[in-house]
Every structure is written in structure tokens, then in C-alpha cells.
C-alpha positions as CSV (number, residue, x, y, z in Angstrom):
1,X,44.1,141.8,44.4
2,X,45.7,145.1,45.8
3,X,43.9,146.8,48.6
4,X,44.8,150.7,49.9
5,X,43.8,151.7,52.9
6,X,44.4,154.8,55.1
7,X,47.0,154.3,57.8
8,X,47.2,155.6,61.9
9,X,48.3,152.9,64.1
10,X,51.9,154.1,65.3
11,X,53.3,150.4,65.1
12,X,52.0,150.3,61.5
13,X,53.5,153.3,60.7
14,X,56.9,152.4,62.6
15,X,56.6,149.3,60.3
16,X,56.6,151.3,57.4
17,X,59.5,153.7,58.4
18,X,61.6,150.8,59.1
19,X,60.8,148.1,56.3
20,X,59.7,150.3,53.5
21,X,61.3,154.1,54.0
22,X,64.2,153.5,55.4
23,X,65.9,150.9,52.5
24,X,64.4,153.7,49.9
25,X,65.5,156.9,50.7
26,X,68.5,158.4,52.0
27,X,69.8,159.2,55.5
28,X,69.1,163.2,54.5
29,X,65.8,162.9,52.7
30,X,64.3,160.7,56.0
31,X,62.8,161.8,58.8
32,X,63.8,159.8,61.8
33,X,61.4,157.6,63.1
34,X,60.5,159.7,66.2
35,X,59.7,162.8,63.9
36,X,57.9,160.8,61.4
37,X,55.5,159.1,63.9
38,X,54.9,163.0,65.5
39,X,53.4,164.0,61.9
40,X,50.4,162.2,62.3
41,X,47.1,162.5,62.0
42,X,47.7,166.0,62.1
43,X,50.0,167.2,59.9
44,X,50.4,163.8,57.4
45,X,48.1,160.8,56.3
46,X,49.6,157.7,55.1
47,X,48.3,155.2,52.5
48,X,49.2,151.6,52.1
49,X,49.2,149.0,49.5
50,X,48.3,145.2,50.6
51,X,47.9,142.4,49.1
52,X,45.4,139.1,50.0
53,X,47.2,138.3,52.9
54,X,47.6,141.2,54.3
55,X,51.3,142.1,53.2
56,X,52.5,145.3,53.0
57,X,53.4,146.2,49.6
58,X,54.1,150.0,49.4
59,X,53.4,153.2,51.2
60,X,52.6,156.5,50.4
61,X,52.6,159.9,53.0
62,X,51.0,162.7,52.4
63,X,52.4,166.3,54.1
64,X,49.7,168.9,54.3
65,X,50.9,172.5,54.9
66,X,48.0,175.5,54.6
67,X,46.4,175.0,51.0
68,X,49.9,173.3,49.9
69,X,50.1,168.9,49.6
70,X,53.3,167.3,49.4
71,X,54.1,163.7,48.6
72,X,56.8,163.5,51.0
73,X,57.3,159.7,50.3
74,X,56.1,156.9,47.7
75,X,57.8,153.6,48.3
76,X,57.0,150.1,46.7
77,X,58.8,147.2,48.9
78,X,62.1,146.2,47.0
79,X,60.4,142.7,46.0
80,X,57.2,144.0,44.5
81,X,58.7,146.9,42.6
82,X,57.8,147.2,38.7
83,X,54.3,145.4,40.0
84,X,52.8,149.1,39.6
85,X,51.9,149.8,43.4
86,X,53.7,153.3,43.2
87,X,51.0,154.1,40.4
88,X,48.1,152.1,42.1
89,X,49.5,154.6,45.5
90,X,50.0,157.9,43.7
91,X,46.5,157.8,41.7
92,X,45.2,156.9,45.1
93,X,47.0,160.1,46.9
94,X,45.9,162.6,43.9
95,X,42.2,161.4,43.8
96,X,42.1,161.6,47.8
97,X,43.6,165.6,47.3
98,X,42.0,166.6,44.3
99,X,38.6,166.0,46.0
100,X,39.6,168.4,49.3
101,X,38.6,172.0,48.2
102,X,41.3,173.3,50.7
103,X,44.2,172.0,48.3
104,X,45.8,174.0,46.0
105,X,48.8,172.4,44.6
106,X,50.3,169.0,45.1
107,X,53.8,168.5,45.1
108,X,56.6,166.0,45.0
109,X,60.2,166.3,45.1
110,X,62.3,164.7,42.9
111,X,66.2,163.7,42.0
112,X,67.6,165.7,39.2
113,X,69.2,162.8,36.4
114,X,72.5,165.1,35.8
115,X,72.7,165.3,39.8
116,X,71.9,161.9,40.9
117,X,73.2,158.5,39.3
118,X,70.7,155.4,39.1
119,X,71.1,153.8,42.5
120,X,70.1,149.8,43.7
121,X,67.9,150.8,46.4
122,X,67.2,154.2,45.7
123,X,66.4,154.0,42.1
124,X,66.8,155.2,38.9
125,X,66.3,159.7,38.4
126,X,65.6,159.2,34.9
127,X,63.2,156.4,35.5
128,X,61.2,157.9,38.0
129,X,60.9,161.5,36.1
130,X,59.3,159.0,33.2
131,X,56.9,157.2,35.8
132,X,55.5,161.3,37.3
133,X,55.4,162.7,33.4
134,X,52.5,159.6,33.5
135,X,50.5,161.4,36.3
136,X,50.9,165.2,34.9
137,X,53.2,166.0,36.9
138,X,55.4,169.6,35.6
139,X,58.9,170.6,37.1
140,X,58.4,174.1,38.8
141,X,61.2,176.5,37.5
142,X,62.9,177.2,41.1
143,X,66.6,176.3,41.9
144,X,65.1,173.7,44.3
145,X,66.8,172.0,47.5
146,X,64.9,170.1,50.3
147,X,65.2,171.9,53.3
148,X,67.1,170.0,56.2
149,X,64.7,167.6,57.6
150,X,66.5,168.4,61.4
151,X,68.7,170.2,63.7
152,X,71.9,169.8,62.3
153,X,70.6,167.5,59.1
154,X,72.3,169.2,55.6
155,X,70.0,170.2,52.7
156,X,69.6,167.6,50.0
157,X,70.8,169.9,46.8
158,X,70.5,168.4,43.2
159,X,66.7,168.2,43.6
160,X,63.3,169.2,40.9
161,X,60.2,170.6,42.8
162,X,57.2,169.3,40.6
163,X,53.3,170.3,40.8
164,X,50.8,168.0,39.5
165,X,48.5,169.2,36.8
166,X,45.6,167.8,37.9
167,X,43.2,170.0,35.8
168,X,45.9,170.6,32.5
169,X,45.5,174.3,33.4
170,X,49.3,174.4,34.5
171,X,50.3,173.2,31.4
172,X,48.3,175.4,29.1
173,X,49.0,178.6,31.3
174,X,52.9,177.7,31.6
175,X,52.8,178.7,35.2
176,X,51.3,178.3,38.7
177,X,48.2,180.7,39.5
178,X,49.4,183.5,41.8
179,X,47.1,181.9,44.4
180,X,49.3,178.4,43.9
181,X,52.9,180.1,43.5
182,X,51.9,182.4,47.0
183,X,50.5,178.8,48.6
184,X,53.7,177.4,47.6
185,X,56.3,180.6,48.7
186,X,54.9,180.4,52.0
187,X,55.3,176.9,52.1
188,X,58.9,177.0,51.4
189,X,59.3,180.0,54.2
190,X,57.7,177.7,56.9
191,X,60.4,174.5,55.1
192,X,63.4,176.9,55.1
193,X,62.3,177.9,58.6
194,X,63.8,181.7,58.5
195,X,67.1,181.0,56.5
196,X,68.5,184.0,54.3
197,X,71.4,182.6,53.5
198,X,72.0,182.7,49.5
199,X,70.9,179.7,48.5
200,X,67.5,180.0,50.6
201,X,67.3,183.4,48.9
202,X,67.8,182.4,45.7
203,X,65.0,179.9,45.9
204,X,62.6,182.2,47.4
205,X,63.7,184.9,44.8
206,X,62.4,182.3,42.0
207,X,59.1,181.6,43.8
208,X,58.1,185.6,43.7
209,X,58.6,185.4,39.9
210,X,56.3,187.9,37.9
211,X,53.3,186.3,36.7
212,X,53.7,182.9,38.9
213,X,55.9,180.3,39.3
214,X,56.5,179.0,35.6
215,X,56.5,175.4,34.7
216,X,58.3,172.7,32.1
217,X,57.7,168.9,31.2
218,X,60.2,166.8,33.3
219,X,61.6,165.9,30.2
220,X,63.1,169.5,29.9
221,X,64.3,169.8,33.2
222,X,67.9,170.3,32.7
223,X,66.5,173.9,31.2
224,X,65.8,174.2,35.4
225,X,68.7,176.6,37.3
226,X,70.7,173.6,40.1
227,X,70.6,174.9,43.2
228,X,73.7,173.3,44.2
229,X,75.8,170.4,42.3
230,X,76.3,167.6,44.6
């Protein structure tokens, strides 16, 4: 049997930047290990997968920012992966933020399939755009990068923002609420952290669209403007 459980120790957490983040993600889309430890408890939670002895199996961290969630990692060990911890994780993250009245949207960021190729460690775009269509999750129309993670660090371009539909009113309305797409603007102002270059424009232009921030099935993201091609 699979247990989750919250996560605070700092040598638990070190253990899971070293032995489950690091050999998933790459060098630009990881915090170092310093910066990552700093996040919590205020500013991130952390969930774990074990199993009956007490193994680690997977991880998932949480990034809270105003009314604004993002799932800034989800990471099954290499061994265990197609076991269904990232799903057994991700339903666990979503009911844990549904449930907190404070939350208005909860996000994810993911690799675009015609920007990204299917890598050993870091998996497989088209695979993982299948596995968050299964949790409702919708690709917000913005010509989305992930900000640098540090001084220095470049942006990670070729990239989807998705919102999860937890109630199905994002899919019937086609958009964010103006509540959600101002929650997730000023979320992307604090990320970009006062760049006006083009690019940062561009993307904020997108988020101020007329009505809300519109959204498409993952399956249709190519329809999505690229931010940059890689």
C-alpha cells in the first residue's frame, strides 16, 4: 500500500531535491537546493509517496503565491514510474487546494511536444500532456516561458501554462474568471520580477486579454502562440 504524507524536515526535503528532483528536471527548471529548502513552510508544502517500508516513491511541491497555486514539481522515482504515484500525488495536491477557500487557480507548467523531444529521464511532452488532460487540466492561451528560477539562470522557453478545471466551469466558459486571470497576471509580475523586455511583455499582454484569459484542451495546444522556439 501507498501512503502520502505532508513533508517539513529539511533533510527529507534535501533527500527529495537530490534523489527525486534533480534526475527529473533540468538544470533551468530546478531550483538549487539552498533556494528550494528556503521555500518552506512558508511559501511551498511538499507531499510524498511511500510505500510499506517506508521508501520514497515520488514527490509533489506545491508553490502558493496570493490566491494563485502552482505545482512547481511532480516526480515519481525512475524505478516506480508507470506505478501511478504521479496520479496517486496530483489528486492528492488538487483535493488538498480545492478545499482552501483562499485558492483560485491551480497551475502547472508544462513542455510543449513541438518544442521538447521525449527524453530518458525527463520524459515524454506528449505523454505527460495525456496523463494532465486525465485531471482537467486546460492550456491557458499565453505565449508562456518560466521565468528564470535565479540570478543569472535563462528562462525555459517552449513551455504551456495550464489551469486545472477543478469545477468544469473553465471549460464551459472558455476562459479564466477575471478574478482568476487578475490572480494569475499578478502572479506572473511577481515571477517575471519587473522585466519589460518583449517577451515579458508579450506574455503579460496575453494575460490582460478582454474577457479573461481564454483556455484550450491540451490536445489543441499547438493552436497556443510559442514564446520562443528552443
Amino acid at each position: 500500500m501507498i501512503a502520502i504524507e505532508a513533508a517539513s524536515d529539511p533533510e527529507i526535503l534535501r533527500e527529495v531535491h537530490r534523489t527525486l528532483l534533480t534526475p527529473s528536471f533540468r538544470p533551468g527548471e530546478l531550483l538549487t537546493e539552498k533556494d528550494f529548502l528556503a521555500q518552506f513552510p512558508h511559501e511551498a508544502e511538499a507531499l510524498l509517496a511511500r510505500d510499506e517500508e517506508g521508501r520514497m516513491l515520488g514527490a509533489a511541491v506545491s508553490e502558493q503565491g496570493g490566491s494563485v497555486v502552482l505545482l512547481q514539481y511532480l516526480a515519481a522515482a525512475p524505478a516506480v514510474r508507470g506505478r501511478s504515484i504521479g496520479s496517486l500525488l496530483l489528486r492528492a495536491v488538487l483535493d488538498r487546494w480545492v478545499a482552501d477557500p483562499a485558492v483560485n487557480v491551480v497551475l502547472a507548467e508544462l513542455d510543449r511536444p513541438d518544442a521538447h523531444a521525449p527524453h530518458p529521464l525527463h520524459g515524454d511532452p506528449s505523454a505527460r500532456l495525456r496523463f494532465y488532460e486525465r485531471f482537467d487540466a486546460l492550456a491557458l492561451e499565453l505565449p508562456y516561458f518560466q521565468p528564470s528560477i535565479a540570478a543569472g539562470a535563462e528562462r525555459e522557453h517552449g513551455m504551456l501554462l495550464a489551469a486545472f478545471d477543478l469545477d468544469g466551469s473553465l471549460r464551459e466558459r472558455g476562459r479564466l474568471s477575471s478574478a482568476q486571470s487578475a490572480a494569475v497576471r499578478d502572479y506572473l509580475l511577481q515571477a517575471l520580477q519587473g522585466a519589460r523586455d518583449p517577451e515579458a511583455m508579450r506574455l503579460l499582454d496575453a494575460a490582460e486579454a478582454p474577457g479573461g484569459i481564454g483556455v484550450r484542451s491540451l490536445a489543441c495546444y499547438e493552436q497556443i502562440p510559442v514564446s520562443r522556439r528552443c
